[in-house]
Structure formats: structure tokens, C-alpha cells
N, C-alpha and C positions, 0 to 999 in steps of 0.2 A: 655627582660623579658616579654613584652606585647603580643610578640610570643608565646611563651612557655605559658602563661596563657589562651590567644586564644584556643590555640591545647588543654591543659585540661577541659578548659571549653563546649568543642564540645560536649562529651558524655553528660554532662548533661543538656545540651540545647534540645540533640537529643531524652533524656530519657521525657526532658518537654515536647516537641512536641506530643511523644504519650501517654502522659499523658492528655494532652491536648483533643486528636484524641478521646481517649475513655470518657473524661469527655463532649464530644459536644453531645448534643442529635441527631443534624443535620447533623453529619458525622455518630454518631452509629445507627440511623435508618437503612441507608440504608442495613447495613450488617447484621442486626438482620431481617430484611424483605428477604434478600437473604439467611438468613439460615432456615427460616420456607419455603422458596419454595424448599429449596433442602432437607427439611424432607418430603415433598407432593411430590416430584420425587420419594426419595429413596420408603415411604411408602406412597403409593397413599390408599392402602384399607384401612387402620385406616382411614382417613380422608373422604374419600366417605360415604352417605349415601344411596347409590341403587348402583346399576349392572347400570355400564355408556350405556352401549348399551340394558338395555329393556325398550321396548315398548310399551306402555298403551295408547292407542289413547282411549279412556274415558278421560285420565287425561291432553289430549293435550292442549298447549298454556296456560296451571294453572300461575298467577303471585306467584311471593313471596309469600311463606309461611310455617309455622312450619313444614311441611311434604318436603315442594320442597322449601329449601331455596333461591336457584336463583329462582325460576318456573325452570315448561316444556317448551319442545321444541315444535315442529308441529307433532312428531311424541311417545310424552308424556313420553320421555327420559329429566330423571331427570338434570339440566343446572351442578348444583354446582357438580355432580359426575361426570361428563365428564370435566367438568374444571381442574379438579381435577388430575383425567387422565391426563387429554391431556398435560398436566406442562410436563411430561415425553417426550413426543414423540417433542413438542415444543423444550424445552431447549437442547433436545440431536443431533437435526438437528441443533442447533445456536454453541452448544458446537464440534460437529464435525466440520460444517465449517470449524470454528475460528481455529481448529487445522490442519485442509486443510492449510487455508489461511496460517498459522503462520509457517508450513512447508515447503510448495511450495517455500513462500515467501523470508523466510530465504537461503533456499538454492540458490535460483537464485540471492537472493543480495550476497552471499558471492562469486558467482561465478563472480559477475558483479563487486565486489570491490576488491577483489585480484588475478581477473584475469587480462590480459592484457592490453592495451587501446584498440584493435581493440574489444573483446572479451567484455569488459563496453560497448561501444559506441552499439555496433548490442545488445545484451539486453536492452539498458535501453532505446533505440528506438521501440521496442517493448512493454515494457511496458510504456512510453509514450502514443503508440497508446492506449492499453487499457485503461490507465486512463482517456481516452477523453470520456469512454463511464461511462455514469450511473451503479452504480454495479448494481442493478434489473436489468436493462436493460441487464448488459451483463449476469446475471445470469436467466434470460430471455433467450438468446441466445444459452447458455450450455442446458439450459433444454432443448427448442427445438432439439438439436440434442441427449440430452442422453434418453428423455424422463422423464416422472414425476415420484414420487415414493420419497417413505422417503429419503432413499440413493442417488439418483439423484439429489433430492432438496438440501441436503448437499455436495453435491460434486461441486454441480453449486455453489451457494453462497461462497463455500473456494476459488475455482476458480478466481472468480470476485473478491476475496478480495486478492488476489497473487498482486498486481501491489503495492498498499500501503504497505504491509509488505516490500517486496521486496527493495522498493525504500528508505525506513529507514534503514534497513541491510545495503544495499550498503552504504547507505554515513554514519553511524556508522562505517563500514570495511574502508572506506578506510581514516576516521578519525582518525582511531587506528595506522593505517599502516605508517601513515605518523608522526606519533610522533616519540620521540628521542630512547627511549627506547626501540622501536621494530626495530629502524633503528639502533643502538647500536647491539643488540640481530643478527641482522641482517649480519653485518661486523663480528662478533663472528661467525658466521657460525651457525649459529642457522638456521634448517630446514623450509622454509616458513608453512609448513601444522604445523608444533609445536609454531609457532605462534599464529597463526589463533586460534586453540586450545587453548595457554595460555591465550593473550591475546585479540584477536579480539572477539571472541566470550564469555567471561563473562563481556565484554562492552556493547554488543550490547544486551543481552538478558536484563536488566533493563527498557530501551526505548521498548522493543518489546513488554514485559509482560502491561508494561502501555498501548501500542498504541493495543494490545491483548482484554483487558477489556474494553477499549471504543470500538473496534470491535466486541463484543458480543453482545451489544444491536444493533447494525446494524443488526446482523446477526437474531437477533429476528424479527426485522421488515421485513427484505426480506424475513426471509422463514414462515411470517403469511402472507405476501402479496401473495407468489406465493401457497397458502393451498387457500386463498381466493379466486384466479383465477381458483382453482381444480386443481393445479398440485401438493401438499405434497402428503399427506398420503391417502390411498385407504378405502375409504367408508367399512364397520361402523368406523375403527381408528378415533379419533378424536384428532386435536390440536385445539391451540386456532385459528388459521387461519381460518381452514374446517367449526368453530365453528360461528365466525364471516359470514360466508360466508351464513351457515344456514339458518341463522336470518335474512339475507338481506332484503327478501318479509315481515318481520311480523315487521317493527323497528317501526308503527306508534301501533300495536295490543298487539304485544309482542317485546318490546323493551330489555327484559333481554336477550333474546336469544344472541344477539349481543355484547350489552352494558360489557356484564360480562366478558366474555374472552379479549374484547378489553380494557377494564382496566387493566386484568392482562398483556398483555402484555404492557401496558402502563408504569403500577407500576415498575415490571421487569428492562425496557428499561432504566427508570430513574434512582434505584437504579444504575446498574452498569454503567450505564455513570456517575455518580456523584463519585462513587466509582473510576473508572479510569479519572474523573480530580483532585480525591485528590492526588490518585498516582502523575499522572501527575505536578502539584505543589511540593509537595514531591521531587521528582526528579530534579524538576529547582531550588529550595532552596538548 
């Protein structure tokens, strides 16, 4: 009887939960601050107030004010409309990645958990090796050889972020593979590839989508680190990296040139990381 009350009880513990979720001001922040950045993605021109890239050296290094609400830059390019901008070209380098990463990744762990032992063992010594290195570092590495550029910078960072997907796939896959169910399905003459399909892969995408979302704000910080080194986006583009990078010579004269993008991608980072460890909670409950 305790059972069976248990099991009915579930739905509305699960209904309290996100009842809960939307009554916390400190769980609904973050996602009401991630959907006014992805109204400044979709509509960057409602939100700008100047043309992000003209040039008014009269009005260079101006602080804060009614007119230039971050200030100028050094070359009297208004801060808050390239901010503004740059959200686009920023989040879509972090958002390709993460779909690089979550791609590559998946596939080599499925190949690495329901492929053979010799076939596990030579991948996932492979991705060992890479995991020894820093993702910047190895996406450091990719760029070096693809070169810099929007596309490049996103390709590098999915790259580097292939070994951690990968390595949750696999031991998701081969956690699935070794239950009763799929080893039952299995003596049935059930096709391995219609497994994998039924089973292995709508296990494994729940842990992905979470471990997905704390890899977004990774993916924000490495591709405004390598804009800051000058390898993102090609001059006038601006993100928040290039933006940061700007500002470098003027942080003691004009400090907003810097400060303002490096908040946003601060804000950013926070939100969805806090966002994928409430996932993350969620999921181990």
C-alpha cells in the first residue's frame, strides 16, 4: 500500500518542484536575464542606439552618459551599441561550438560504448590524451592550424570540448547496454543499431543536455578569450571578446570600454551555469 501511494504521490511532488522552480526569484532570474539576451540577439536594432561601427573621434573616450550610455570607445564608436551587437556574433560562436562539441562528442562515445573492447579501449585513449590538455589551450591549438575567424573560433572550441561529451556518452552507452532490458531485447534478437536508437540514446541525451548547458558558458569564455588574443571576428565585427580587447590600453582613462562587455559575458556565464546545475540537481533527484 505504501508503494502504490509512493508511485501516486510522484506527479505531485514533481508538479511541487516546478512550482517551486518558478516561485524562487534565484532560479527565475537567471532565465528571465537569458531571455532578454536572446531578444538583443534576435533584435540587436530596437535595442542599439547608433550604427555600432561609426566613428566620431570628437566624441572619443566620452564616459557614461544620456547620449553614449556605456561612453565611447578611442575611436568614438558608441560602447552600449556594439555591446549590443556583438551578443550576436558572441553567443553564436559559444552556441555553434557547444553543438560541434555535443555532436563530435556523442558520436565517438557511441562508437566507443557499443563498439567492441579493442574499438572502446583505442578511442578512449585518445580522448584521455586530450583531456590532459586545457580546452583554450587545445582550442589554442586547432586555431593555430585552421586559423582565426568566426567559423574557425567555433570549430576550435567544439573540438576541444569533444573529449568531455564523448566520455559521458560512452559510459551513459555502455551503462544502458549492460542492463537487463537491453540484454533481454537482446536474446530476443532485437538489432543492436535498434537499440541504441530505442534505448541507449533517449538515456544518454538528459545527462548530455545538462552537461550541454554548463558547457555553454565555457564556451563563452574561450571564444571571448581567443577575440581578446585577435583570433574571433575580423575588425570592424565586434563581440564581447574584440571588445574587451579594445579597451585594454584605456582601463585606468576609460575603464567602460572594457568593463561593459566583460560583465556581460560575466552575467551570461553565470546565468547558464547556474541554469545547468539546477538541471543538473534535477536529474540526480
Amino acid at each position: 500500500m505504501s508503494t502504490v501511494t509512493a508511485l501516486l504521490d510522484r506527479p505531485a511532488a514533481a508538479a511541487a518542484r516546478r512550482g517551486a522552480l518558478l516561485r524562487s526569484p534565484a532560479r527565475l532570474a537567471p532565465l528571465i536575464l537569458l531571455a532578454a539576451v536572446a531578444l538583443v540577439l534576435v533584435f540587436p536594432g530596437v535595442f542599439a542606439t547608433h550604427a555600432p561601427e561609426a566613428t566620431d573621434v570628437a566624441a572619443a573616450l566620452r564616459p557614461p552618459g544620456a547620449e553614449h550610455w556605456l561612453g565611447t570607445d578611442q575611436l568614438g564608436r558608441d560602447v552600449w551599441s556594439r555591446l549590443v551587437h556583438g551578443t550576436r556574433l558572441s553567443l553564436l560562436i559559444a552556441v555553434g561550438a557547444t553543438l560541434i562539441g555535443v555532436g563530435g562528442g556523442a558520436l565517438l562515445g557511441l562508437i566507443a560504448g557499443c563498439g567492441g573492447r579493442r574499438v572502446d579501449f583505442a578511442l578512449m585513449r585518445v580522448v584521455d590524451v586530450l583531456l590532459g590538455f586545457p580546452e583554450l589551450l587545445l582550442a589554442l591549438m586547432v586555431v593555430a592550424l585552421l586559423g582565426g575567424g568566426t567559423v574557425n573560433v567555433a570549430i576550435a572550441i567544439g573540438i576541444a570540448g569533444v573529449p568531455n561529451y564523448a566520455r559521458l556518452v560512452r559510459g551513459q552507452a555502455r551503462l544502458v547496454l549492460r542492463s537487463e532490458y537491453v540484454e533481454a531485447a537482446r536474446v530476443l534478437g532485437v538489432p543492436a543499431w535498434r537499440s541504441v536508437l530505442r534505448h541507449v540514446l533517449p538515456n544518454v541525451g538528459g545527462p548530455l543536455v545538462v552537461l550541454a548547458s554548463i558547457g555553454l558558458g565555457s564556451a563563452i569564455i574561450s571564444g571571448s578569450g581567443l577575440s581578446v588574443l585577435g583570433l574571433g571576428p575580423v575588425p570592424p565585427a565586434a563581440d564581447w571578446g574584440s571588445m574587451v580587447a579594445d579597451g585594454k590600453d584605456f582601463l585606468q582613462t576609460a575603464w567602460w570600454i572594457s568593463i561593459a562587455p566583460g560583465l556581460a559575458v560575466s552575467v551570461v556565464v553565470v546565468c547558464t551555469t547556474l541554469i545547468g546545475r539546477s538541471l543538473q540537481l534535477r536529474a540526480v533527484r
